[in-house]
N, C-alpha and C positions, 0 to 999 in steps of 0.2 A: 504494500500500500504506500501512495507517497504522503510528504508529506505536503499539505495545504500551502500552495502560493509560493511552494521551492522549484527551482530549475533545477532539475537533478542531471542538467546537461554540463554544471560548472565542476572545470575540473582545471588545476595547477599545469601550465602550458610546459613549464620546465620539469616534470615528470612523467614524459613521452620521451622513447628513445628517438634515434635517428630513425627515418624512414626513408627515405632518399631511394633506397633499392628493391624496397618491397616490392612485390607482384601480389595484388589482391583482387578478389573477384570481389563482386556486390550483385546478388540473384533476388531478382523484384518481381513479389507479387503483382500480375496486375489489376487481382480482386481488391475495393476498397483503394484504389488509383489515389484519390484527390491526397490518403494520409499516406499513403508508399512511397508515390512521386515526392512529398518531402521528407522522406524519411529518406529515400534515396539522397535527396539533393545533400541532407545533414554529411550524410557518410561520406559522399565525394568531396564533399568539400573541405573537410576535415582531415579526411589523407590528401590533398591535395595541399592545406595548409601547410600539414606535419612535413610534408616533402617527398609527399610518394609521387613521382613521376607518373601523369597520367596518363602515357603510355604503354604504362604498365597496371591501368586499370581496366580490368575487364566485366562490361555491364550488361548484366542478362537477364531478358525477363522469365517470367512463367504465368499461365491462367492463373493459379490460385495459389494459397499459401501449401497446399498441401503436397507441391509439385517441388516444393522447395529444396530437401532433403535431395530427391533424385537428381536436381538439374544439378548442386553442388556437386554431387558423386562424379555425374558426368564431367564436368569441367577439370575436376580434380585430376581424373584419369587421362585428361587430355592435355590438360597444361602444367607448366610449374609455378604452383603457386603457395604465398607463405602461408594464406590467411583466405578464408571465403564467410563474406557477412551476409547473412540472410533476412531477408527486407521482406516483412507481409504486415497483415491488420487482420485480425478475426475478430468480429463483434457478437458478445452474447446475440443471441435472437429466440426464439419462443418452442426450440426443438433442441437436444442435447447435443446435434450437429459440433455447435460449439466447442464442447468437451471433447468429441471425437478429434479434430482436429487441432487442437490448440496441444494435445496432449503429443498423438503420431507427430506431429511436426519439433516439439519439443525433444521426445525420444528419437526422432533420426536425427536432428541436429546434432547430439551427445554423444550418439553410438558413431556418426560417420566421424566426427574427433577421435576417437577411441579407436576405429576402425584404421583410418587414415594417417594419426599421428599430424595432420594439418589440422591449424585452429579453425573451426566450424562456429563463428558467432551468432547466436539467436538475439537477430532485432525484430523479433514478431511482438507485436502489439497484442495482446489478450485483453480486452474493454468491455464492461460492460453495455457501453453506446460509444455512437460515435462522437462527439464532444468530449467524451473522455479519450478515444483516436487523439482528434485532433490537440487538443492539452499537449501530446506528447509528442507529435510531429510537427513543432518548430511555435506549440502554443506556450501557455505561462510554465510549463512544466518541463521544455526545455524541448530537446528533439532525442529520442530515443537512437534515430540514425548517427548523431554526434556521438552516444555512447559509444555505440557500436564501432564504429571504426576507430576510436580510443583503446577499445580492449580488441582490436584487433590486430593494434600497432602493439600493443605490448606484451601480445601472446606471439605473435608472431616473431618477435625481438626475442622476448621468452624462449622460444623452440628451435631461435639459430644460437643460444649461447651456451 
């Protein structure tokens, strides 16, 4: 839960390593678009700050959050990369849908870490509505996508040292 009226997107700029040579995917929902599209933006532009050459960013979408887990697999087996962020929104709604997916997608996130030995970050939104989405993609609650590519820079730093 957060907390009331924080940016939980603010984090000390001088404790991010270098990023200058990372290679990171970023795999976007494009169910729930209006809060992916910036959740996305958060991410790029965040390794793009830290210094990841955006050449070496690879942006891919899928239909739905639940597609996310597989397109990562895929990319992993095809490219070299340190670090893959995973970009969706799943909104409660009035059938357990919700729970089914918010969970499979949490669990492949983990196990393809685990699986892979490459960091797998889970920037999926879990909201009860969308307003609460939004709060978290670039609203008073900061951008969840800025998390993400934070702990992607520093897992990936993490898994080259």
């Amino acid at each position: 839960m957060s907390t009331p009226g924080k940016n939980l997107s603010s984090y000390d700029p001088s404790l991010i390593p270098p990023a200058g040579n990372l290679k990171i995917a970023i795999v976007v929902s494009e169910w729930n678009d209006q809060v992916t599209g910036q959740l996305a933006r958060g991410a790029q532009e965040t390794l793009i700050k830290h210094g990841v050459n955006p050449s070496n960013l690879l942006i891919m979408q899928v239909p739905g959050s639940f597609e996310l887990p597989l397109a990562a697999r895929m990319l992993i087996e095809s490219n070299p990369l340190d670090a893959v962020i995973l970009i969706g929104c799943v909104i409660r709604g009035e059938t357990p849908h919700f729970d089914f997916i918010s969970q499979a997608v949490a669990h492949g996130c983990m196990q393809l870490g685990l699986d892979t030995g490459i960091p797998v970050i889970f920037g999926v939104l879990t909201t009860n509505n969308l307003d609460q989405a939004l709060d978290r993609a670039g609203g008073k609650h900061g951008n969840k996508g800025t998390e993400a590519a934070v702990t992607a820079i520093k897992m990936a730093s993490f898994n080259r040292s």
